[in-house]
C-alpha positions in Angstrom: 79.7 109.1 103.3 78.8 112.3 105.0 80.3 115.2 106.7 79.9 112.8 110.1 82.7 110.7 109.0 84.8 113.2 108.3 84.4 114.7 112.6 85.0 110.6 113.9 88.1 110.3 111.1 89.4 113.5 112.9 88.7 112.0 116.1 90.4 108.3 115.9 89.5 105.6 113.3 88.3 102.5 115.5 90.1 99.4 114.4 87.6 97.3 113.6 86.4 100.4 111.3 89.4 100.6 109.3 89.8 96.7 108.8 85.6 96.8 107.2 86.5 99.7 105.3 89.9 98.5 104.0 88.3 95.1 103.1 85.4 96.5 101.4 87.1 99.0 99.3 89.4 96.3 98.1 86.7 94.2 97.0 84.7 97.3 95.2 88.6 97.9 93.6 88.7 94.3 92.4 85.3 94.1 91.4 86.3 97.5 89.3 88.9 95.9 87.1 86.3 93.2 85.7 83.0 95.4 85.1 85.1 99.1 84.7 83.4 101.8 86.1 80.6 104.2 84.8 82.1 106.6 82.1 85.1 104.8 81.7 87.3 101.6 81.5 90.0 100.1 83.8 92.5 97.8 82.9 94.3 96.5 85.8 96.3 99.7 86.9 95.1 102.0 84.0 91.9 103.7 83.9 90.3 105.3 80.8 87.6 108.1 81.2 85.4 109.6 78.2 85.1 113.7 79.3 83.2 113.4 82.5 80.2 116.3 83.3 82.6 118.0 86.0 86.3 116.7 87.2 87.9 117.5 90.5 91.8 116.4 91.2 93.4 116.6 94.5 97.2 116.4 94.4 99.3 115.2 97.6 97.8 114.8 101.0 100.1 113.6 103.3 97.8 112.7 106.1 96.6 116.2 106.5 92.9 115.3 107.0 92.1 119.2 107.4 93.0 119.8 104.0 91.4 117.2 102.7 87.7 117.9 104.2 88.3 121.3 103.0 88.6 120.5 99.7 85.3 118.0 100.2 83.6 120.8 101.3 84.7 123.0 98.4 83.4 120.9 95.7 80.1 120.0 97.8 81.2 116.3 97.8 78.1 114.5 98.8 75.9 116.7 96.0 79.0 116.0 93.5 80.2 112.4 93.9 76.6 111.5 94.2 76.2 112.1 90.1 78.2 109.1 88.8 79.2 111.3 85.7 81.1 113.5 87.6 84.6 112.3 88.7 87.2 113.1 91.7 90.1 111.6 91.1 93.3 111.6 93.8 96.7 111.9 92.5 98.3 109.5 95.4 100.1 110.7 98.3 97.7 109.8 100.9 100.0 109.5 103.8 102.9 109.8 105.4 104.4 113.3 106.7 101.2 114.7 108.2 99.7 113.9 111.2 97.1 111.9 110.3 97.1 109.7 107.5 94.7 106.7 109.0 92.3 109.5 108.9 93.1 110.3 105.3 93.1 106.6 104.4 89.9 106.1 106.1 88.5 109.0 104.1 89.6 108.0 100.9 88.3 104.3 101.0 84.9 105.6 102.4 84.7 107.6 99.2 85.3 104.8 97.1 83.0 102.5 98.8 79.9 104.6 98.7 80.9 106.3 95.3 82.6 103.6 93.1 82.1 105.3 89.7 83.1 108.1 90.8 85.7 108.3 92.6 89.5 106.9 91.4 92.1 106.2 93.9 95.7 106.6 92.3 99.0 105.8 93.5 101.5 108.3 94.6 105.6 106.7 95.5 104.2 106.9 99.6 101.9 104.0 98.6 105.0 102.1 97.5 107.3 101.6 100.1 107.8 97.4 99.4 108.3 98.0 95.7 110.5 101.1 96.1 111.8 101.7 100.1 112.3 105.2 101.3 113.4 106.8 104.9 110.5 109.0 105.0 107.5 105.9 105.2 106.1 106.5 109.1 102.3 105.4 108.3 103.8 101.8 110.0 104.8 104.1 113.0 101.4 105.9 113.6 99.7 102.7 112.9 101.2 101.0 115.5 101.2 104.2 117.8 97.4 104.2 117.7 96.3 100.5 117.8 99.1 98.5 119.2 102.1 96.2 117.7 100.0 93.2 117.1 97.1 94.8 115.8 99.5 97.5 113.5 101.4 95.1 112.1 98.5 93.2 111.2 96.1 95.6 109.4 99.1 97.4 107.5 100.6 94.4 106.0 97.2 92.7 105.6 95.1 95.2 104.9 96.7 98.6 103.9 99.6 97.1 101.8 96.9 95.0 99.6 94.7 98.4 99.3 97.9 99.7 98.2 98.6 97.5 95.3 95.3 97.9 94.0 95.8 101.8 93.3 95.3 103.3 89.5 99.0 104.1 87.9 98.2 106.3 85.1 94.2 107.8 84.8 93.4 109.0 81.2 90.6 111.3 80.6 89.9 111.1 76.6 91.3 114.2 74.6 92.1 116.0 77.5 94.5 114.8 80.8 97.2 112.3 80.8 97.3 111.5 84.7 100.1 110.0 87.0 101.5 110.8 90.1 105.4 111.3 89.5 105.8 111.6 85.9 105.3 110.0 82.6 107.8 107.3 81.5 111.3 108.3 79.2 111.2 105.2 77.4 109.3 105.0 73.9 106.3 103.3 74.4 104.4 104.5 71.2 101.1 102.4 70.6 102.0 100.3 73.6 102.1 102.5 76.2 98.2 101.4 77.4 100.0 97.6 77.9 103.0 98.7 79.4 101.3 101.1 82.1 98.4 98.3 82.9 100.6 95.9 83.7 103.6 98.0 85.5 102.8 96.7 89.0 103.6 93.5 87.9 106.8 94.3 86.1 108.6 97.0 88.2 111.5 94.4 88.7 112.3 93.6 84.8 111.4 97.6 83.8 111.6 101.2 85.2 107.9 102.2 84.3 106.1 101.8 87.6 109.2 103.4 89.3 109.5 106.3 86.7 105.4 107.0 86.8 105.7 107.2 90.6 108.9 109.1 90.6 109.6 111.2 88.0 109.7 114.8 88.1 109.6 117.8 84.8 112.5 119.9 84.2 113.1 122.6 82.1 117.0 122.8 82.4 117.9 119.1 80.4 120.5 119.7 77.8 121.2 115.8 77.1 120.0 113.9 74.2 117.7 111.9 75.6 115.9 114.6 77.4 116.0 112.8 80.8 119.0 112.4 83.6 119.0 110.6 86.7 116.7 112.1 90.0 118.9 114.2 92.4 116.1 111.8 94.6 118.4 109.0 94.2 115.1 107.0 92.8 113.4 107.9 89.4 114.3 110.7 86.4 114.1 114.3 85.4 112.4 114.2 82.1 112.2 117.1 79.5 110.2 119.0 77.6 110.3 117.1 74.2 109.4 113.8 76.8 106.2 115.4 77.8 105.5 116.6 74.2 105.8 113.0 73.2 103.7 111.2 75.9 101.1 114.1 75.0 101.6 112.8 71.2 100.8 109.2 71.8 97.8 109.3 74.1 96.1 112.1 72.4 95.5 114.4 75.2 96.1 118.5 76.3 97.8 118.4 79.8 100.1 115.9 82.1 98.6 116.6 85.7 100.7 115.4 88.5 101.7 115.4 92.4 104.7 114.7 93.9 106.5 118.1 94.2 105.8 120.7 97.1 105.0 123.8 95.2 102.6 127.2 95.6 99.3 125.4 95.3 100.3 124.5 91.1 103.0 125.0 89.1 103.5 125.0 84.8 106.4 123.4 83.0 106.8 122.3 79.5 105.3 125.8 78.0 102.1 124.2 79.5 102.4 120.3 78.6 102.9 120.1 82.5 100.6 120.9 85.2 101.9 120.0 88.9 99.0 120.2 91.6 100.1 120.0 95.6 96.8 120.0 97.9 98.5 119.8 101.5 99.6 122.3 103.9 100.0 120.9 107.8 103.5 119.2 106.8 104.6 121.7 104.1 103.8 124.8 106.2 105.7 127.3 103.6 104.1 126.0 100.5 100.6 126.6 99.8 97.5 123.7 98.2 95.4 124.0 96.0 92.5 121.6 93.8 91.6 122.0 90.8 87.7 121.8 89.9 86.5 122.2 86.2 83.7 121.5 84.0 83.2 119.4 80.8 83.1 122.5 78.6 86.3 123.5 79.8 87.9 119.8 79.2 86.4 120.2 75.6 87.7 123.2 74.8 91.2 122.6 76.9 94.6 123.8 74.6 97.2 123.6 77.7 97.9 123.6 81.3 97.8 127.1 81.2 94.0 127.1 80.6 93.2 124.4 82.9 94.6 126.9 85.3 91.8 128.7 85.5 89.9 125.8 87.4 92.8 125.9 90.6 91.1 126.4 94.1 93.3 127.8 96.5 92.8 125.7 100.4 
């Protein structure tokens, strides 16, 4: 991919571009679950990375295409992504809100395409609206603003919706990050938990794991006994302190890193078990994005979130 892309995604996506790159990237995604990727493994919707030689993460996006080229530029994404032991991986959130989120989807697939082992593609609540329904779901709307009925309704229920249910639930990065896009699960998994989150996609109706990952936020104000209540979003759960502490516990890493939750760039919770990233800022005008950029000495050597701090780029 190169920064020529990024001018035509900015411009208008031609149809038949979106369908090739929507097909392709599904087949490099399916193609990913049986071989795994360089420097790591994949289980269905779980991915498993030793410490990779550097590590961007880019929080929400929201169809803000800007954004999102400015944070390419930032990390030099052609000279980055073209060492397959570095890794960029997107916490989910790719539409929806902003302006242009065929432009971020484009983007995003392009990546993935040309940089397979490099690149992860996670899923953020947006990129469930059949498992999980919510008002605020327009991509159908600019879909079918920009190419028609026929031809939206088409390529977003056969194309985008499958590209969708291929996204990575929970990315772990060995001794170090415990990735997700909403929040890490109340229940007790213990030793299971690898199971559990792998096969989520296909058990959202009989558990609350898929729903909880994509959903859940960190609070510091839970007084019950079971350190979680019910989201004020009417979907998911607030989950405590001694919840992160024990997810942190289980799968042997430093930091949760997460989207979901409009904030000043990142945001600490937990006495630093929690890190929240938000990389957006055409639909949230009064909050401000950030990325966050570090090196495998820094992974190595991480203690909490308030360390891995130091790696946040401002947009």
């Amino acid at each position: 991919m190169s920064v020529e892309d990024l001018e035509y995604a900015s411009k208008g996506v031609q149809y038949s571009d979106l369908v090739q790159s929507l097909e392709r990237v599904v087949e490099v995604m399916l193609m990913e679950r049986k071989t795994g990727l360089l420097g790591g493994k994949v289980t269905e919707s779980f991915v498993e990375l030793g410490l990779p030689k550097k590590l961007a993460i880019v929080g929400d996006l929201h169809g803000d295409l800007a954004s999102l080229r400015n944070i390419l530029a930032g990390i030099k994404f052609e000279t980055f992504l073209g060492d397959p032991d570095n890794k960029l991986v997107f916490l989910g959130d790719y539409v929806d809100r902003g302006v242009n989120s065929v432009g971020v989807i484009f983007i995003v697939t392009r990546l993935k395409m040309i940089f397979p082992n490099s690149v992860i593609l996670m899923r953020g609540n947006h990129e469930a609206p059949i498992e999980f329904p919510f008002p605020s779901h327009d991509l159908p709307v600019e879909v079918v603003r920009r190419y028609g009925y026929e031809k939206g309704k088409m390529i977003y229920n056969g194309k985008i919706l499958p590209f969708f249910s291929l996204l990575t639930l929970a990315t772990m990065i060995d001794g170090a990050l415990f990735m997700v896009h909403g929040g890490v699960p109340t229940e007790n998994l213990d030793n299971n938990f690898r199971e559990a989150i792998s096969t989520a996609d296909h058990t959202f109706l009989s558990n609350s794991i898929m729903e909880e990952i994509l959903w859940n936020d960190p609070r510091t104000d839970i007084r019950s006994e079971e350190a979680w209540e019910y989201s004020r979003r009417g979907i998911g759960k607030h989950f405590g302190i001694k919840i992160s502490r024990r997810w942190l516990e289980i799968s042997g890493t430093k930091v949760i890193v997460r989207g979901h939750e409009p904030c000043q760039g990142y945001r600490i919770d937990h006495g630093g078990s929690v890190m929240t990233l938000f990389s957006c800022k055409e639909p949230y005008p009064k909050f401000q994005a950030s990325y966050l950029l570090v090196a495998h000495h820094d992974l190595d050597s991480l203690n909490d979130a308030i360390t891995l701090a130091k790696g946040v780029k401002r947009i």
